[in-house]
C-alpha positions in Angstrom: 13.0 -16.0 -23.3 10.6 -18.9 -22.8 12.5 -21.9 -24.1 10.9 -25.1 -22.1 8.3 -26.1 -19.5 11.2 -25.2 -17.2 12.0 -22.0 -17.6 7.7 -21.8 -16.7 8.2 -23.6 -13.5 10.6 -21.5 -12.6 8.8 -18.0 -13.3 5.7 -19.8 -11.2 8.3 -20.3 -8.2 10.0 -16.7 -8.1 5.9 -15.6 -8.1 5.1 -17.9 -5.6 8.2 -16.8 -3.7 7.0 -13.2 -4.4 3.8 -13.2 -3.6 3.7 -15.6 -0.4 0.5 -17.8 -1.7 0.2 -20.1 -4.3 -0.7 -18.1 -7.7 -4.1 -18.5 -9.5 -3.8 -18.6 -13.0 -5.0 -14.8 -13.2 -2.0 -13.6 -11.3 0.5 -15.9 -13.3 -0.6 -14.7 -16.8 -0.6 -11.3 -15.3 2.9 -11.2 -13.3 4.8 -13.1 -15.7 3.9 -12.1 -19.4 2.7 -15.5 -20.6 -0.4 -16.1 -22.2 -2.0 -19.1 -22.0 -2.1 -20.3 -25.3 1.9 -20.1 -24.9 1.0 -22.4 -21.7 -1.1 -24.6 -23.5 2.3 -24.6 -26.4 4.0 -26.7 -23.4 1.6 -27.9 -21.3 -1.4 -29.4 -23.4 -4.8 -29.8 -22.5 -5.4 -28.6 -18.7 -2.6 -26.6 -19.0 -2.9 -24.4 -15.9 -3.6 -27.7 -13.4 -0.8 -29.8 -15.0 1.9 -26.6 -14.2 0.5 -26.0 -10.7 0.7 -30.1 -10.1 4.1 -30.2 -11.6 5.5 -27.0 -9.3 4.7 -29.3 -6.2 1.2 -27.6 -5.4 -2.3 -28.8 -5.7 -5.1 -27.1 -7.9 -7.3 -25.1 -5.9 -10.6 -27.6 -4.8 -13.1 -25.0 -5.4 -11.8 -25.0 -9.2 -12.0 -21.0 -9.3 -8.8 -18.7 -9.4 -8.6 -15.7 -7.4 -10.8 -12.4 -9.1 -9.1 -9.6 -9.2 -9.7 -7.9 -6.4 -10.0 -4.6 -8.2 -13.1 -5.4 -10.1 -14.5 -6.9 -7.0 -14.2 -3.3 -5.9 -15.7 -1.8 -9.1 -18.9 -4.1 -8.4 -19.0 -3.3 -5.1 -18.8 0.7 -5.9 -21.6 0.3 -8.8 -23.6 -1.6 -6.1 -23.4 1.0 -3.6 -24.2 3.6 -5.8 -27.3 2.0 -7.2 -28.7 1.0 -3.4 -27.1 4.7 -2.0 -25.8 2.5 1.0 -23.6 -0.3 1.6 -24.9 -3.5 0.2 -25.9 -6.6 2.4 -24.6 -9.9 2.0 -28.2 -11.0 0.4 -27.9 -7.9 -2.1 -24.9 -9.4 -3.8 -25.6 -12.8 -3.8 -29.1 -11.6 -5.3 -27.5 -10.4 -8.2 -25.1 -13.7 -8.6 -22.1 -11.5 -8.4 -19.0 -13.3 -8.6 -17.6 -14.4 -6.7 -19.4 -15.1 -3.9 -19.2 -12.8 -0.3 -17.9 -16.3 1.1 -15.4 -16.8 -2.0 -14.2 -13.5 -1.5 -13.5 -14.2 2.4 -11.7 -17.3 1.3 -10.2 -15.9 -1.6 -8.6 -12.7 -0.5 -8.7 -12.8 3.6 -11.4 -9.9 3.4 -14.7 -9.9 5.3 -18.0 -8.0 4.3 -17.5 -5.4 7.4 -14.3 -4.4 5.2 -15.2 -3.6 2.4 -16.4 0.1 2.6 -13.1 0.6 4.1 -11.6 -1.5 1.5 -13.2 0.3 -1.3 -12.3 3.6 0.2 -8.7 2.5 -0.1 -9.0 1.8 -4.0 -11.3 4.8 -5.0 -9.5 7.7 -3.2 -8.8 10.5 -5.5 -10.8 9.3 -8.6 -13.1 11.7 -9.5 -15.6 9.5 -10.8 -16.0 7.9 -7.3 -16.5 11.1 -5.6 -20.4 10.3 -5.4 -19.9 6.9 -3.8 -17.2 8.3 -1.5 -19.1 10.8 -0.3 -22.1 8.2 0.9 -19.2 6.2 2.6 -18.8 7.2 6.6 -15.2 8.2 7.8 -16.4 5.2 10.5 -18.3 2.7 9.1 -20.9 1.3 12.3 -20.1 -2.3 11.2 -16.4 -2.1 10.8 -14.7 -2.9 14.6 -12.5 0.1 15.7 -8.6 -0.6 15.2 -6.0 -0.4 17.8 -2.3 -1.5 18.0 -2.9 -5.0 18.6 -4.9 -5.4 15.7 -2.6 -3.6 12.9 0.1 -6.4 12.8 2.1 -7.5 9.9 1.0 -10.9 8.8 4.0 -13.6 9.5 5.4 -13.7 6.0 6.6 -9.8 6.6 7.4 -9.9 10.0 10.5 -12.2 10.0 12.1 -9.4 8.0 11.4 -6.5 10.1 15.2 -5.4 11.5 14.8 -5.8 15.6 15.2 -2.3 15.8 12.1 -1.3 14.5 9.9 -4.1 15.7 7.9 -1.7 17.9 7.0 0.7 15.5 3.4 0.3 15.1 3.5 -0.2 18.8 5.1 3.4 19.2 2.7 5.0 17.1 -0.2 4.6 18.9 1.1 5.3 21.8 1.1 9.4 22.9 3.7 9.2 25.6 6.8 7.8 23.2 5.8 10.3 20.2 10.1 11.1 20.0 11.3 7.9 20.2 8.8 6.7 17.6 10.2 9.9 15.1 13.6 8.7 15.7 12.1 4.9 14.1 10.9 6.4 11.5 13.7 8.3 10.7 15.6 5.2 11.0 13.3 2.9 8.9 13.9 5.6 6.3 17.3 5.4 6.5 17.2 1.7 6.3 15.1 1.8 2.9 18.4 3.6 1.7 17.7 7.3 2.2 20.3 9.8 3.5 18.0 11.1 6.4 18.8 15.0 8.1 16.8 14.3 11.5 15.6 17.5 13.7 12.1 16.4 15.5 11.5 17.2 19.6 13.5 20.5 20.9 14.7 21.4 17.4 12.0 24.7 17.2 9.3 24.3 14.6 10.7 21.7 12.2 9.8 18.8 10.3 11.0 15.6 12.2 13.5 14.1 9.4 13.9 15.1 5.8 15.0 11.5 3.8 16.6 12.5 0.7 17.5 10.6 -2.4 20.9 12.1 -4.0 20.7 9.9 -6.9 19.5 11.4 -10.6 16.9 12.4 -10.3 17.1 14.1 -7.3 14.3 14.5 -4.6 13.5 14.5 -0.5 10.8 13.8 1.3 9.6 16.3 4.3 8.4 13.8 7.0 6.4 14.2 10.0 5.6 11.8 12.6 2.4 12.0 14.7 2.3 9.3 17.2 -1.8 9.1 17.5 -3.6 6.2 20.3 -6.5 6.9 18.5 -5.0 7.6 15.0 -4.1 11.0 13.1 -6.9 13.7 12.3 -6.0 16.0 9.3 -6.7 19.9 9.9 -4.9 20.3 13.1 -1.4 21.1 12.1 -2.0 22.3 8.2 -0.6 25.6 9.5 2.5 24.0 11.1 2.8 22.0 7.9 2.6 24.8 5.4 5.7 26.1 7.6 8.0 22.8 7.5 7.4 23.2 3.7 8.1 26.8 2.7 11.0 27.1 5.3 12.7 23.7 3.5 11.6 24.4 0.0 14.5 27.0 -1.2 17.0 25.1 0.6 16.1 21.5 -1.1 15.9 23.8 -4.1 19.4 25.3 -3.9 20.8 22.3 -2.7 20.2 20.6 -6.1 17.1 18.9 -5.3 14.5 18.6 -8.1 11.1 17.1 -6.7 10.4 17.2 -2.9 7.1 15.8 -1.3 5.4 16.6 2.5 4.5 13.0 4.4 2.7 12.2 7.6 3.5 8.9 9.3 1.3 7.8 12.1 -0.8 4.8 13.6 -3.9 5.3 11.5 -6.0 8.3 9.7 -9.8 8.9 11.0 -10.2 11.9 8.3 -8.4 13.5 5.4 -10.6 16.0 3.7 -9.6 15.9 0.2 -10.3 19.0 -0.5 -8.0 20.6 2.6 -5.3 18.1 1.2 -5.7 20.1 -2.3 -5.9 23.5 -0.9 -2.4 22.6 1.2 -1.0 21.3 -1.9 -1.6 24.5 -4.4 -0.5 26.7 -1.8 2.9 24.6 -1.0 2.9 23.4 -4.4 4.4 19.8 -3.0 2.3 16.8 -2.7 0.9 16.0 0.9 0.9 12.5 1.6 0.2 10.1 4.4 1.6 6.4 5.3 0.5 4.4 8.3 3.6 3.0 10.8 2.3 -0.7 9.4 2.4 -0.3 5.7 5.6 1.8 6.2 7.2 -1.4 7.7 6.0 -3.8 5.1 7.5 -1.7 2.3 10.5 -1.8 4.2 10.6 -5.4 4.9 10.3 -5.8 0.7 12.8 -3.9 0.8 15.3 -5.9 2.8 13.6 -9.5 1.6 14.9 -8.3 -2.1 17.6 -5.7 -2.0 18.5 -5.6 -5.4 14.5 -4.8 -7.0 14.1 -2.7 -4.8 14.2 0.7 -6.5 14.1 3.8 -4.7 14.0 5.9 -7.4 10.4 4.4 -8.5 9.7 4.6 -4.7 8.5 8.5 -5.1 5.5 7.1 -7.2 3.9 6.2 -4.2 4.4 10.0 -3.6 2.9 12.1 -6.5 -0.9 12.0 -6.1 -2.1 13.4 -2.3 -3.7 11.8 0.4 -3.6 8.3 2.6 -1.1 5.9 0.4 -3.5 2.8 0.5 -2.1 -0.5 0.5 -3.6 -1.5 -2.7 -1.1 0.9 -4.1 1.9 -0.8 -2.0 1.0 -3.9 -3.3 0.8 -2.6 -7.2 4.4 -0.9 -6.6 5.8 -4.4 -4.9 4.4 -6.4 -7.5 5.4 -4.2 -10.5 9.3 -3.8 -9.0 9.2 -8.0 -9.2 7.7 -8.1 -12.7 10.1 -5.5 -14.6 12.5 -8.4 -12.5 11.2 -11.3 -13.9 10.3 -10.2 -17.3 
């Protein structure tokens, strides 16, 4: 209940808070439920500056708010489609998209190079991408190969990663210490608040944890961990995965267990065929999902920043539809735990 300009200020802190960056005006109407003619109500005239000013924080200098980044990505597919190739720089400022290449750099922390990759992330498993996917090289030549050093979590996330798990991205490019990485995962799991069963190395043919959630509705998740140096290539174990499944299904099944799901951690993934991921899928009948060692650690450090949103029975929505679980749709599950919160 908005009563005063103070209860305002105070949802524009918890979002600053939230989010780790001062708000544009898009995200604020967005994340918090208020319109602005309700801002204008307190505010006046220049409503959006005179809030900003009053939270402590100047108005942006370029006088634009952040676009959302998704229909940054629906121009950018529509463009590709129409050219049949990623566009150039001088292609989009042609047309006098908005924003600009630059304002997106400045804006979002993205570079041109990224986008394909980018766009990849958003469009995966939307059928009426398919055509513009399918033009999109599993390497694209102008996007700089990734390694360990470069997959970091950004400051903001860091300073809640437990000690114990500091090295995981570390670990999962690295081929020698695939065991002790299965036994972070496991634990990083366990730290999210699942109860996790752990087999892995010298166990025989078995999945390398199973995290379960014993709350209503119940549900587990199969996990595998493929410390990769050069990242994870699907096709290579479907066989072995098909196994973990059928061998675990009956028993999650008789063990009370109403949804269960099949997940590959690892470094990075070069290729996931989506239509191997769907054949795997009808024949096991369980989603097959896969999260990298770095995203995996930033839902986990949301987790321990704010305990009490953090909702792990909404968490298996990041595990119905199949294939890579982009960080677009991290971000969309963060930010919509925090705005059920402040709403």
């Amino acid at each position: 209940m908005i009563n005063d300009k103070s209860d305002i200020t105070i949802l524009y802190t918890q979002l600053k808070n939230h989010l780790g960056h001062q708000p544009s005006s898009t995200e604020f109407y967005k994340e918090a439920g208020i319109s602005k003619n309700k801002l204008e109500y307190f505010f006046g005239a220049n409503a959006w500056t005179k809030l900003v000013e009053e939270c402590g924080d100047m108005p942006k200098s370029f006088g634009m708010d952040k676009s959302d980044f998704e229909q940054i990505l629906i121009k950018y597919g529509n463009l590709f489609r129409e050219l049949g190739k990623h566009p150039v720089e001088a292609e989009w400022k042609f047309r006098r998209y908005t924003p600009s290449v630059s304002g997106i750099t400045q804006s979002h922390k993205i570079g041109w190079t990224e986008m394909p990759q980018k766009f990849r992330d958003f469009a995966y498993g939307q059928p009426e991408w398919k055509d513009v996917l399918d033009l999109i090289p599993n390497k694209f030549p102008s996007q700089p190969e990734l390694d360990g050093s470069s997959e970091k979590l950004n400051l903001q996330v860091q300073k809640y990663i437990p000690p114990i798990v500091q090295d995981l991205i570390d670990l999962s490019y690295n081929d020698k210490m695939s065991l002790e990485f299965e036994k972070k995962v496991n634990s990083s799991f366990e730290m999210l608040g699942f109860e996790v069963k752990q087999y892995g190395q010298g166990t025989g043919r078995k999945p390398d944890g199973i995290a379960l959630y014993k709350s209503n509705p119940r549900y587990a998740i199969i996990i595998d961990s493929k410390s990769r140096s050069d990242g994870y290539k699907f096709g290579t174990d479907d066989r072995t995965f098909v196994e973990y499944i059928k061998s675990y299904a009956n028993r999650l099944q008789s063990d009370g267990f109403d949804k269960f799901y099949f997940l590959v951690v690892s470094s990075k993934f070069l290729s996931i065929p989506e239509t191997s991921v769907k054949r795997l899928a009808l024949e096991t009948h369980v989603s097959i999902t896969f999260l990298s060692s770095r995203l995996l650690l930033k839902i986990l450090a949301n987790k321990i920043e704010k305990p009490r949103l953090f909702d792990l029975n909404k968490f298996r929505e990041l595990l119905i539809d199949n294939g890579e679980i982009s960080e677009i749709k991290i971000d969309k599950f963060l930010q919509n735990l925090n705005k059920i919160h402040i709403i």
